[in-house]
C-alpha positions as YAML, in Angstrom:
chain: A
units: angstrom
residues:
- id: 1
  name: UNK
  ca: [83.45, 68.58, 60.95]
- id: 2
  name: UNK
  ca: [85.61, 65.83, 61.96]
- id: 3
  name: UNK
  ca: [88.85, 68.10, 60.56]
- id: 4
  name: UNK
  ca: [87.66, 70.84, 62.71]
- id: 5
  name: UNK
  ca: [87.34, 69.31, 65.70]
- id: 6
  name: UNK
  ca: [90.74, 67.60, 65.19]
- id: 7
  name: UNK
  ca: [92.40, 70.77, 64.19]
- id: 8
  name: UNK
  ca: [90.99, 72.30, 67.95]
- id: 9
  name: UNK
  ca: [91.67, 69.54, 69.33]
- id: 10
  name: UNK
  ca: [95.68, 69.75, 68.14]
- id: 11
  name: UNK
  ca: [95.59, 73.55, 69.43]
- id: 12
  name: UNK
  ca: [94.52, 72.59, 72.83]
- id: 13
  name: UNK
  ca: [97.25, 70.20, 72.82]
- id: 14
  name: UNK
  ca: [99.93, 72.75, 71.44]
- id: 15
  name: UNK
  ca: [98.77, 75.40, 74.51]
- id: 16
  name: UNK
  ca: [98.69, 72.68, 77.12]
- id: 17
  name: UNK
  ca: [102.06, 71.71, 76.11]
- id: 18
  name: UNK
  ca: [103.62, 75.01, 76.25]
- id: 19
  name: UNK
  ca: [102.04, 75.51, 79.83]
- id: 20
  name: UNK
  ca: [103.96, 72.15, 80.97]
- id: 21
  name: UNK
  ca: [107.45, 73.34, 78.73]
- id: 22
  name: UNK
  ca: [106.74, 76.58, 81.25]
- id: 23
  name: UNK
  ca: [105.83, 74.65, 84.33]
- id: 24
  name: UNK
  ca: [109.16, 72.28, 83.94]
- id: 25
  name: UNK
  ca: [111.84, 75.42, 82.88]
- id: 26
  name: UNK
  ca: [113.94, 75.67, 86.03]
- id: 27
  name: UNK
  ca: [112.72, 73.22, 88.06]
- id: 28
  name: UNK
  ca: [114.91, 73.08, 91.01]
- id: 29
  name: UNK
  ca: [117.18, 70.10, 91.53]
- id: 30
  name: UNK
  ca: [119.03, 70.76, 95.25]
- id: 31
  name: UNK
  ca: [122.06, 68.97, 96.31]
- id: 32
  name: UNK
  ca: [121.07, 66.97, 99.84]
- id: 33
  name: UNK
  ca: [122.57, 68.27, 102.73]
- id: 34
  name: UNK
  ca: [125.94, 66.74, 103.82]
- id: 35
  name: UNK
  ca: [126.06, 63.98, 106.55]
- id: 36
  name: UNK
  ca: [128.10, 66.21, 108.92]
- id: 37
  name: UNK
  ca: [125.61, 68.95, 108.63]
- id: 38
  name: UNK
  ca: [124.61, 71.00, 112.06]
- id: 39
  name: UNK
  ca: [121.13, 71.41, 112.86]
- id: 40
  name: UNK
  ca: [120.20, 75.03, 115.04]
- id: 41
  name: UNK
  ca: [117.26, 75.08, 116.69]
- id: 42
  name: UNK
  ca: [115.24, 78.51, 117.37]
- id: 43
  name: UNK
  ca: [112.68, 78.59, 119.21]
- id: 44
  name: UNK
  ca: [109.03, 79.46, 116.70]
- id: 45
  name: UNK
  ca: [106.07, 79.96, 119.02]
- id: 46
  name: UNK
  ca: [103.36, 77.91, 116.78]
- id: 47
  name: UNK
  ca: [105.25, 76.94, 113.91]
- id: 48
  name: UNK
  ca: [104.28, 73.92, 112.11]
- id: 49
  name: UNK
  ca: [105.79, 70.93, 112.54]
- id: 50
  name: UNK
  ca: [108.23, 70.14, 109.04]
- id: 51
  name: UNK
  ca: [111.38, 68.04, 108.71]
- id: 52
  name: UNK
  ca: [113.99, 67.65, 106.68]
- id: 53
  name: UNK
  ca: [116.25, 64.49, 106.31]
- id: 54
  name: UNK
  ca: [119.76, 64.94, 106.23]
- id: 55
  name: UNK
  ca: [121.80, 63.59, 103.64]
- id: 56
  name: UNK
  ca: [122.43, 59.31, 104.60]
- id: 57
  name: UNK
  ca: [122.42, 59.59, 108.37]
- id: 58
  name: UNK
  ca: [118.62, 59.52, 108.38]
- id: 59
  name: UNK
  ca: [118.36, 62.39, 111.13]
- id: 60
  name: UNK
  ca: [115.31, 64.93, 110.33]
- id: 61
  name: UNK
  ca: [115.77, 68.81, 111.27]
- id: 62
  name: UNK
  ca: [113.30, 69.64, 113.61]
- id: 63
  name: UNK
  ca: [110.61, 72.38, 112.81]
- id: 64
  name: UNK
  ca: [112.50, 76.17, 113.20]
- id: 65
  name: UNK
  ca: [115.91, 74.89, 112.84]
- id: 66
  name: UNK
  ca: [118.56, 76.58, 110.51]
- id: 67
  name: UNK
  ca: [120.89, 74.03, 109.13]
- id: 68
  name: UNK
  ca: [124.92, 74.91, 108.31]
- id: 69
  name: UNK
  ca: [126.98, 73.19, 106.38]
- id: 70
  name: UNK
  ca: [130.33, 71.38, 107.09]
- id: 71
  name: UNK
  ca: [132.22, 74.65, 107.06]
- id: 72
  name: UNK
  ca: [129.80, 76.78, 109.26]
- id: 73
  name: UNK
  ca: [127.68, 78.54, 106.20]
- id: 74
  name: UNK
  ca: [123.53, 78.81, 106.07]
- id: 75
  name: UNK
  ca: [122.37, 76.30, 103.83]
- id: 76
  name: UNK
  ca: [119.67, 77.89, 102.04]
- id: 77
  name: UNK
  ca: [116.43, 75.94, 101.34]
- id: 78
  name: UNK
  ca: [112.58, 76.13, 101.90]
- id: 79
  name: UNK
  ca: [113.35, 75.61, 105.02]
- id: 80
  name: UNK
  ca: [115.09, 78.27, 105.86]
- id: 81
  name: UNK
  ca: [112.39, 80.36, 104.39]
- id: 82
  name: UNK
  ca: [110.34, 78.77, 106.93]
- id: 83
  name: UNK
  ca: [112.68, 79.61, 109.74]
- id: 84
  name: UNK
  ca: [112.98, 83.25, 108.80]
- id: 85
  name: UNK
  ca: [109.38, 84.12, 107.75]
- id: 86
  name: UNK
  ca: [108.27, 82.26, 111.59]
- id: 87
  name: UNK
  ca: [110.65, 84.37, 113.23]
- id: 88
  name: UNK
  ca: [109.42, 87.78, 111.31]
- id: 89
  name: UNK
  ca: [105.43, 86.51, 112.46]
- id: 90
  name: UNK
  ca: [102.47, 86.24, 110.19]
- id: 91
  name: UNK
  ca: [102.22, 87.31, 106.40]
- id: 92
  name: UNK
  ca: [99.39, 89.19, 106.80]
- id: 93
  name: UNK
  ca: [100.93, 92.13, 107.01]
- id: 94
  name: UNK
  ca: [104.32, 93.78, 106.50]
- id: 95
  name: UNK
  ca: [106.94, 92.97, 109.17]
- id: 96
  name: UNK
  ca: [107.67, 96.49, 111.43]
- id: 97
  name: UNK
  ca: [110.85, 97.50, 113.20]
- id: 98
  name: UNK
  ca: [109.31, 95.16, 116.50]
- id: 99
  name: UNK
  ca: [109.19, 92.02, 114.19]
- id: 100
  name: UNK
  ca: [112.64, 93.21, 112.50]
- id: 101
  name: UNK
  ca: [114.51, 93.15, 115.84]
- id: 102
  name: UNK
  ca: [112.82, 89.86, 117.59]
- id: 103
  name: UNK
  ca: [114.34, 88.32, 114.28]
- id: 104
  name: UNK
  ca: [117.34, 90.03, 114.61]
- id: 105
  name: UNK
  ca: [118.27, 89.20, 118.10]
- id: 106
  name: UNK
  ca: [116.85, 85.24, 117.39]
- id: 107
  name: UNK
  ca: [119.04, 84.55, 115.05]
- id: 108
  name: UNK
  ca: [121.96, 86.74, 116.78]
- id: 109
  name: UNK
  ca: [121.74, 84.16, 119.88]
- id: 110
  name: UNK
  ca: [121.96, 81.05, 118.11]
- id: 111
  name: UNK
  ca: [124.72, 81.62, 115.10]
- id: 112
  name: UNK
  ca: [128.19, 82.12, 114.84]
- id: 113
  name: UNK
  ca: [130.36, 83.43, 112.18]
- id: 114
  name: UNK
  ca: [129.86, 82.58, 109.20]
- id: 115
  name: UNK
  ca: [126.34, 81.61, 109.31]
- id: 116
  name: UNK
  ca: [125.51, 84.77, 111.57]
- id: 117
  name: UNK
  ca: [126.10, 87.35, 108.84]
- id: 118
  name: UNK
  ca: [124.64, 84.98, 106.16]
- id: 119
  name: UNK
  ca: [121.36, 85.05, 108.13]
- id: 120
  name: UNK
  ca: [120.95, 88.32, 109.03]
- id: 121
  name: UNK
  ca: [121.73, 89.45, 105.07]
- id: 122
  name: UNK
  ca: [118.91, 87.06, 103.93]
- id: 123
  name: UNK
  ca: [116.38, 88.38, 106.88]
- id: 124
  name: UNK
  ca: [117.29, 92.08, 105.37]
- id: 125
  name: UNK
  ca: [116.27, 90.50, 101.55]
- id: 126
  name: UNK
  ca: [113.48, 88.94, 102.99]
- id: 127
  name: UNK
  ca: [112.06, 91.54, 105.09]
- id: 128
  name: UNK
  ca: [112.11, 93.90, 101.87]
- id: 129
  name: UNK
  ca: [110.60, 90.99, 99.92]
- id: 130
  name: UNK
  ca: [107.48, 90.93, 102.39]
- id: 131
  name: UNK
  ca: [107.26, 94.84, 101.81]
- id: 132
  name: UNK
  ca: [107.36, 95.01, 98.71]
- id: 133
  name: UNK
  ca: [104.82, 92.09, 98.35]
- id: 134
  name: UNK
  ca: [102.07, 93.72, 100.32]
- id: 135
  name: UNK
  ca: [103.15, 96.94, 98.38]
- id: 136
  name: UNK
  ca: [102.27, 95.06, 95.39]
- id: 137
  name: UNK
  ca: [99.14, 93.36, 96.71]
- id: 138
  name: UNK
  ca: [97.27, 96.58, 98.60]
- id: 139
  name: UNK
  ca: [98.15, 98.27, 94.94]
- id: 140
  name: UNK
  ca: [96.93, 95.56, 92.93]
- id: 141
  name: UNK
  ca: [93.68, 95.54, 95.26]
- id: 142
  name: UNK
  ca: [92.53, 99.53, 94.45]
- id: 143
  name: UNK
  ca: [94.05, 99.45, 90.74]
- id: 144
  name: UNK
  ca: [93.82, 96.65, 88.88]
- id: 145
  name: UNK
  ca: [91.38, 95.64, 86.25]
- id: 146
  name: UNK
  ca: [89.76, 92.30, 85.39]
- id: 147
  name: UNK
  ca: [91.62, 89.81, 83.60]
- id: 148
  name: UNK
  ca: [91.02, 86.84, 82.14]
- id: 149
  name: UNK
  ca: [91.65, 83.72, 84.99]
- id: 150
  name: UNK
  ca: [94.37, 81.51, 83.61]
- id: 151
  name: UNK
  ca: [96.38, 84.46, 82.12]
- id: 152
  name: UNK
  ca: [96.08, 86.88, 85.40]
- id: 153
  name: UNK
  ca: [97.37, 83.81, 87.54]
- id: 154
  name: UNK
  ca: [100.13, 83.04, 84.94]
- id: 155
  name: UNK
  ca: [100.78, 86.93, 85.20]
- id: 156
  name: UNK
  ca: [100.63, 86.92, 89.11]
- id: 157
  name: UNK
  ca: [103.45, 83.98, 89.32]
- id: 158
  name: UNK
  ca: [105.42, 86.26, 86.79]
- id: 159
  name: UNK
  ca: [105.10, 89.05, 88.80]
- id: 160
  name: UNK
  ca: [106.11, 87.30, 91.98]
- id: 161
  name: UNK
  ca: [109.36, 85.67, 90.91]
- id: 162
  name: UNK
  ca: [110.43, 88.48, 89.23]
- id: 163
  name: UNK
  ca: [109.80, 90.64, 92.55]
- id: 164
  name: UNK
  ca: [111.56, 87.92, 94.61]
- id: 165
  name: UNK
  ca: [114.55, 87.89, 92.33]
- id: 166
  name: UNK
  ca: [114.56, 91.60, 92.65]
- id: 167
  name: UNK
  ca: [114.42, 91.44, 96.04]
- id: 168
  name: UNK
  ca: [116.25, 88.12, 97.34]
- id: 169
  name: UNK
  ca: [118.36, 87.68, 94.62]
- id: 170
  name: UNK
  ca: [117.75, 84.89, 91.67]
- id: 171
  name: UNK
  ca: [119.42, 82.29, 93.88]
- id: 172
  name: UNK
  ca: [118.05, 82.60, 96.97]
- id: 173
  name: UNK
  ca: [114.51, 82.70, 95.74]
- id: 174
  name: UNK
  ca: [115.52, 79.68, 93.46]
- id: 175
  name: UNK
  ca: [116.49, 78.26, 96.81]
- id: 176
  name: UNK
  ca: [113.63, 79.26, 99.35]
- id: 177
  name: UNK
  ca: [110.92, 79.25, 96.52]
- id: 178
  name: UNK
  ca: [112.02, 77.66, 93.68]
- id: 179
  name: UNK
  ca: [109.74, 74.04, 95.04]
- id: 180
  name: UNK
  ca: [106.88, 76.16, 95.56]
- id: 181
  name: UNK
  ca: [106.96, 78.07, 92.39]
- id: 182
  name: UNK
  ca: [107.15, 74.90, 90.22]
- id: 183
  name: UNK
  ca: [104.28, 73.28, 92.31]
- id: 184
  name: UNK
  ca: [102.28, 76.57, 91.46]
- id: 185
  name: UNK
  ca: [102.87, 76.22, 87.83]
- id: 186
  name: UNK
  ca: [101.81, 72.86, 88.06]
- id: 187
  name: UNK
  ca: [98.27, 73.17, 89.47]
- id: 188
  name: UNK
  ca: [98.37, 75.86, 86.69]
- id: 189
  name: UNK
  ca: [98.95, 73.40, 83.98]
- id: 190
  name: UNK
  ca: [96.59, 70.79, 85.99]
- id: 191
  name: UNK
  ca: [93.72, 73.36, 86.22]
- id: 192
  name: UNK
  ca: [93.83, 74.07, 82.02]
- id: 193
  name: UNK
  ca: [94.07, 70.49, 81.35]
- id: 194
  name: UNK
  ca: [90.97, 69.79, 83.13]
- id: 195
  name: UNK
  ca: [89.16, 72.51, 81.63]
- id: 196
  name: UNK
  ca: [90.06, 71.03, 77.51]
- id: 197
  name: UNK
  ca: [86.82, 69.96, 76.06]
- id: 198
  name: UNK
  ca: [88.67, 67.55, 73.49]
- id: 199
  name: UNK
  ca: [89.69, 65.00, 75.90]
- id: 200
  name: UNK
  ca: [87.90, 62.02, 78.18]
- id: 201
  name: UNK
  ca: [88.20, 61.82, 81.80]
- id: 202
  name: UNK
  ca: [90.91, 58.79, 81.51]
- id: 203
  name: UNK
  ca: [93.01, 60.84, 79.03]
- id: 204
  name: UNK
  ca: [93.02, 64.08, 81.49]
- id: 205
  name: UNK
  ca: [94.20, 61.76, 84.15]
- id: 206
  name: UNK
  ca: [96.83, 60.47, 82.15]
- id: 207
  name: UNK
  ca: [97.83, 63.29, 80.82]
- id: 208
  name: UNK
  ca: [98.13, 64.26, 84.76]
- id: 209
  name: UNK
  ca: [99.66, 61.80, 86.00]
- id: 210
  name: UNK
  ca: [102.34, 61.92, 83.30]
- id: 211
  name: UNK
  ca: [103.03, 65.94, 84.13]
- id: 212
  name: UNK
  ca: [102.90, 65.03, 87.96]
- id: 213
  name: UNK
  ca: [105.77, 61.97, 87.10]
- id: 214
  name: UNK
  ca: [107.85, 64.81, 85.19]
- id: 215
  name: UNK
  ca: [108.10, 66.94, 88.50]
- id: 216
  name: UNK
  ca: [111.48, 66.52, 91.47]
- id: 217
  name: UNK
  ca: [110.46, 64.66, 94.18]
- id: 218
  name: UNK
  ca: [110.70, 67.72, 96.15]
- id: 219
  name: UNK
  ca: [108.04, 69.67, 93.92]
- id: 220
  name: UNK
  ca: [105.92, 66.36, 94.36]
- id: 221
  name: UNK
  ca: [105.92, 66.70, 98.42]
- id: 222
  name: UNK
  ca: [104.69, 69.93, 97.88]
- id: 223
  name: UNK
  ca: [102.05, 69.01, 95.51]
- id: 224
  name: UNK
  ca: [101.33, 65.96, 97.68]
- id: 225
  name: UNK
  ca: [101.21, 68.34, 100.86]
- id: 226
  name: UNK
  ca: [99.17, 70.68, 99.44]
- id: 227
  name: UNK
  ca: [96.40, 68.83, 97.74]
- id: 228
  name: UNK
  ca: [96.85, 65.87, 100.75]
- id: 229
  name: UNK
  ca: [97.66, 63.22, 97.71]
- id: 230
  name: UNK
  ca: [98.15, 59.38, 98.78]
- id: 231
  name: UNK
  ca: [101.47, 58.16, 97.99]
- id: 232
  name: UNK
  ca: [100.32, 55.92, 95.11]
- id: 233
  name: UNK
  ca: [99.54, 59.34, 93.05]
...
């Protein structure tokens, strides 16, 4: 009895380890902005308020801001996601040729060359992105059978890289999405852990706390923002 409940026991451990292997494979690790950066402001009716430090001169971007580099290119990050999908208007449904052009002439009035281009060639990616994501979803909706929790979620966060490196290009979405992703993965891992029959309370939350200690500090703000964690965790 004792054998058998070790030998489960082992192949709990086994999955949950090859969940965490998954959640930590291509974790992003982003290079902080330059000192010298420039910080342009558009104007985002109701967007929430988000910063961003700046490399060492301890400036913050303020909320629907692009940011360019020392040589006038987009610097591409989550929070130029931000910028672009406050610009295009809610999620909730697909952007039309109204949202397209406010975007459009937004980020036409506040960029120069090269940044101007850059911009406008990501909204493009990202507009199709959005498309193709409610595409995906209003299809998924009317077709789609059952399927078991853990593996339709793992299936789901498949799906939607694979569709935003189709769309956005593997860098970009590395770029814009690549935090969120890995914080997805890791409630992922965090929900199967809890579930495992074989282990205490103390041992999940070790085992927890160890995963959470493996992620970037930038996949840990996410975390923290998302689940509203105190510091000390």
């Amino acid at each position: 009895m004792k054998r058998t409940l070790s030998l489960a026991l082992a192949a709990l451990l086994m999955g949950l380890v090859a969940t965490c292997l998954w959640l930590l494979r291509d974790s992003p690790e982003q290079p902080p902005i330059r000192e010298n950066a420039t910080v342009v402001t558009t104007h985002i009716p109701d967007m929430p308020v988000a910063v961003r430090a700046v490399a060492a001169s301890g400036s913050v971007v303020p909320a629907g801001s692009f940011v360019l580099d020392a040589s006038g290119h987009l610097v591409v990050d989550a929070n130029t996601r931000q910028v672009i999908a406050g610009l295009l208007g809610p999620d909730e449904q697909a952007p039309g040729s109204a949202d397209i052009t406010h975007a459009q002439a937004a980020i036409t009035a506040q960029l120069k060359e090269p940044a101007l281009t850059e911009a406008l060639q990501l909204l493009n990616s990202f507009v199709a992105y959005r498309k193709a994501a409610h595409e995906w979803v209003a299809k998924k909706t009317t077709t789609a059978a059952p399927a078991n929790g853990d593996m339709s979620a793992i299936m789901e966060l498949q799906h939607q890289t694979a569709l935003r490196n189709q769309t956005l290009g593997s860098a970009a979405n590395t770029a814009m999405f690549g935090d969120q992703e890995a914080a997805d993965r890791y409630q992922l891992a965090k929900k199967q852990l809890m579930q495992m029959n074989g282990l205490s309370q103390e041992q999940k939350d070790e085992q927890l706390a160890t995963l959470y200690q493996q992620l970037p500090e930038s996949v840990q703000l996410v975390v923290k923002n998302a689940e509203k964690m105190p510091d000390g965790q």
